[in-house]
Structure formats: C-alpha cells, structure tokens
N, C-alpha and C positions, 0 to 999 in steps of 0.2 A: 891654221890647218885643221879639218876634221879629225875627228877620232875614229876610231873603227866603227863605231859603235852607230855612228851616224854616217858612216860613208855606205853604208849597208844601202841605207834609204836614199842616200844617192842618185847608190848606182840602178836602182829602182823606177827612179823619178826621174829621170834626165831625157826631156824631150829632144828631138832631134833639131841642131842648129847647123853651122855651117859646117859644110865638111864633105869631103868625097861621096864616103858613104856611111852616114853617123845611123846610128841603129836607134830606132824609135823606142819608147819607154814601156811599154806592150812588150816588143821582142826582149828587152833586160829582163824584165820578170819574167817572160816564158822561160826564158835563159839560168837565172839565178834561182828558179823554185826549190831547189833543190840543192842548194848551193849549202857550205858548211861554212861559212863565212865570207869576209868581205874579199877577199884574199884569192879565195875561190870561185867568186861570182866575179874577178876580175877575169880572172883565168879562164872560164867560158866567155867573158864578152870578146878575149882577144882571139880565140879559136876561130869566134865567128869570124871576125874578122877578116883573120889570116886569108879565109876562104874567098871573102869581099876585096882585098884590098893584096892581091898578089904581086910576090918582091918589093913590101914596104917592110915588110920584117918577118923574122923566121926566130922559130925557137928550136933551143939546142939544151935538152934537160933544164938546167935552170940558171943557162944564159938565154937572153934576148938578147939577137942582136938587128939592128937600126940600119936598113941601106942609106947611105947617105948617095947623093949627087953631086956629078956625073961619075964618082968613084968611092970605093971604102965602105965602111964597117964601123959603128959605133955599138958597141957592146957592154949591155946592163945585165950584171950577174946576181941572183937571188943570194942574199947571208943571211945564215941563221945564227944568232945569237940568243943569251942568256934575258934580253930584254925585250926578244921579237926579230929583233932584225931589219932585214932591208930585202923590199922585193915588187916587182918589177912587172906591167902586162901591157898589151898595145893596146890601146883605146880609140884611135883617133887617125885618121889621117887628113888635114887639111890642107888640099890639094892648091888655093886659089896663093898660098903661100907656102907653099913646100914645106911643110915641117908637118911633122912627126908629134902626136899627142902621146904620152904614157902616162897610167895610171900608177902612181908610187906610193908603199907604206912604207915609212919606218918608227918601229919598235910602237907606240902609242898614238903616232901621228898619218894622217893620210894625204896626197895632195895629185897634180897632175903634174910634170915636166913635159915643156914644147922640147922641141928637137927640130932646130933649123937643118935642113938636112945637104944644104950648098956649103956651111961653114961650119955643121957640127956644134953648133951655138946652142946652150941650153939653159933652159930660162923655169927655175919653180915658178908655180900656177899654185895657189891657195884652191882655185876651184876649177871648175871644166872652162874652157877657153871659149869666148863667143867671139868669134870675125865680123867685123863690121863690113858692112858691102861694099864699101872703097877699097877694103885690104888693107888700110893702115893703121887699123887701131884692132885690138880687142879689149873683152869688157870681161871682166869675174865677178862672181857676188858671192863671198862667204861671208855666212852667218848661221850661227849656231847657237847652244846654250854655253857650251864649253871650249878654249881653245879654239876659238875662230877669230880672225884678225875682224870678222862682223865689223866688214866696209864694203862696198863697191869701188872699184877699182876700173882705170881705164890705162891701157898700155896701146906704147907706138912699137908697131912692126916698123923695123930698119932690119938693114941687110947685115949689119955687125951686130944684132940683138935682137931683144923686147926688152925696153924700161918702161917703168912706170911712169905716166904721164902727168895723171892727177886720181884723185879719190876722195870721197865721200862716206861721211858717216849720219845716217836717221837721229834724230832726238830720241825717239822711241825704241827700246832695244827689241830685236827680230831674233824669231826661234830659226826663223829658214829665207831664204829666198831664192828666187832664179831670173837670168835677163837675157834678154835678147835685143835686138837693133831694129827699131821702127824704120829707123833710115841711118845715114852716117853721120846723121847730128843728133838722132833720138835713140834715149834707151826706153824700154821698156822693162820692170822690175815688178815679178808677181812674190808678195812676200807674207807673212804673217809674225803680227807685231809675238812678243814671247806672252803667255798668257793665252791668248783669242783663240778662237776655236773656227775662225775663217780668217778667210786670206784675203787681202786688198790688192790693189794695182798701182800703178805711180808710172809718170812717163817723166824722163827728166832729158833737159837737152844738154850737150856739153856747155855749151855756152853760158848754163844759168849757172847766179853767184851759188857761191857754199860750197865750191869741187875746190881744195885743199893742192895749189900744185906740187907734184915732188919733187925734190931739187929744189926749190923755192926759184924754178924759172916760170 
C-alpha cells in the first residue's frame, strides 16, 4: 500500500487507462494544484468526476455512497481518528465491467477499492486498476520505497469477485512503476529501478516463466 506521502504523486501521474471516462494526468495536476494534500486532491478528482460520471455515486457530507445495479446503495463513510482515519473518493468508473473504482486512505496507508456494483463485491487494489481488453483480467503495479507490496500483480474478474491470479517480482528493486495492456496476453510496465534517475520499459507476456501462481493453482 502507498503512503501518503507518495499517493500524492500518484494521483499526479496516472495516465488515462481503461475506464468510462478516466481523467488524464494533465487534468489531475490542473485539478490538484492547489490541493492540501493527498486527501484533498482525491476529493477534487471525485468532484470532477461526479460531473463525468452521473448516478455512479453521490456525496452526502462525508458519506459516499456507491449506486450499485439494478438496485441499492453501498455506503463509504469518512472517520476521523487519533491515527488518521479512514476516508473515502470516487476515482473511477469502469464501465466495460461494471464496478466502481475508489480511492481509500487509511490512517498511514493509501490504496484503491473496486466495487462490483451487480454483487456489491469489493476487492483492495494496492494500486489503480488496469482492465485488460478481454475484460477478464486486470493488472496493478505497486512499487515504491516504502510500504509497497513492489510486485505486479494480475487478477481475474469473475462475477463472485477479483482474486489474484498470479504475480511477479524484478530482481532489481523499483522506486515507481506503472502498466498498461499491449493486448490480453502483453503487459507493458514503464518503471525506474530505485536509484536511476531514468526510467526503462519491459513488455512481459502472461504466459512467460517467473509469474508466481496464487493459490499455487
């Protein structure tokens, strides 16, 4: 899970990938310039949103609450505590799978939550969700310095969930990376090793050795 400290640059840097209508990384920093933290710079990206993405979710002081399909209500409420808390913005709506992205802090730690919105199925995301063009897979890439599971990850969309499918860890430890889907059998992953002061590229297919199954299926 990111830290605050790095979700900042994040939400900064997050190119537009699959999704209804994902807001380009241009519009986050118009968006965030002015923001007081990361917290807050979620909270404008869901604004925009709300305005993009009408009757996927509405705010109510500091409930969100989540339309689910073809009925109901799932409701994420902001707490404030002694350690930070727990709190809650729309980030996402990925239309080709019906679910629901949101961006979550709590207290130290940062991450995304999908939102199946047929079953109300919800699934932590260590990083922003990428949809593979078939619809049955998505791909994460956290890594960080601190507090990052720093793997790529690939998960199967089913209708009772998202599990984790299989995953992958570099030899070389990475300060950052980000990924996207050359096709439904290629990743692409633009990263930089921790140290380098540039960034490399890698395409990896599912199918090549070294992806770690989970479940040891």
């Amino acid at each position: 899970m990111r830290p605050p400290y790095l979700v900042a640059a994040v939400l900064a840097a997050v190119a537009g990938v699959a999704g209804a209508l994902p807001l380009e990384s241009a519009e986050i920093a118009r968006l965030c310039a002015d923001a007081e933290g990361p917290a807050h710079c979620a909270r404008k990206v869901e604004a925009e949103q709300m305005k993009r993405l009408p009757g996927v979710a509405a705010r109510d002081g500091d409930a969100l609450k989540v339309a689910l399909y073809p009925s109901g209500t799932a409701t994420f409420t902001d707490v404030n505590t002694i350690s930070g808390g727990t709190s809650y913005a729309l980030w996402d709506y990925l239309s080709e799978i019906n679910a629901t992205v949101l961006w979550v802090a709590r207290d130290d730690d940062a991450g995304f939550l999908l939102v199946q919105r047929a079953t109300n199925r919800q699934t932590p995301m260590p990083a922003e969700p990428v949809l593979s063009p078939d619809r049955q897979r998505i791909a994460t890439a956290d890594f960080c310095p601190q507090r990052c599971e720093n793997l790529l990850v690939v998960w199967r969309v089913t209708r009772d969930g998202v599990v984790r499918e299989s995953q992958w860890a570099p030899t070389e430890r990475w300060s950052d990376a980000g990924v996207r889907w050359k096709s439904q059998e290629t990743l692409v992953v633009e990263y930089t090793v921790d140290g380098a002061e540039t960034g490399k590229t890698l395409e990896r297919r599912l199918a090549d050795p070294g992806w770690s199954r989970v479940g040891g299926k």
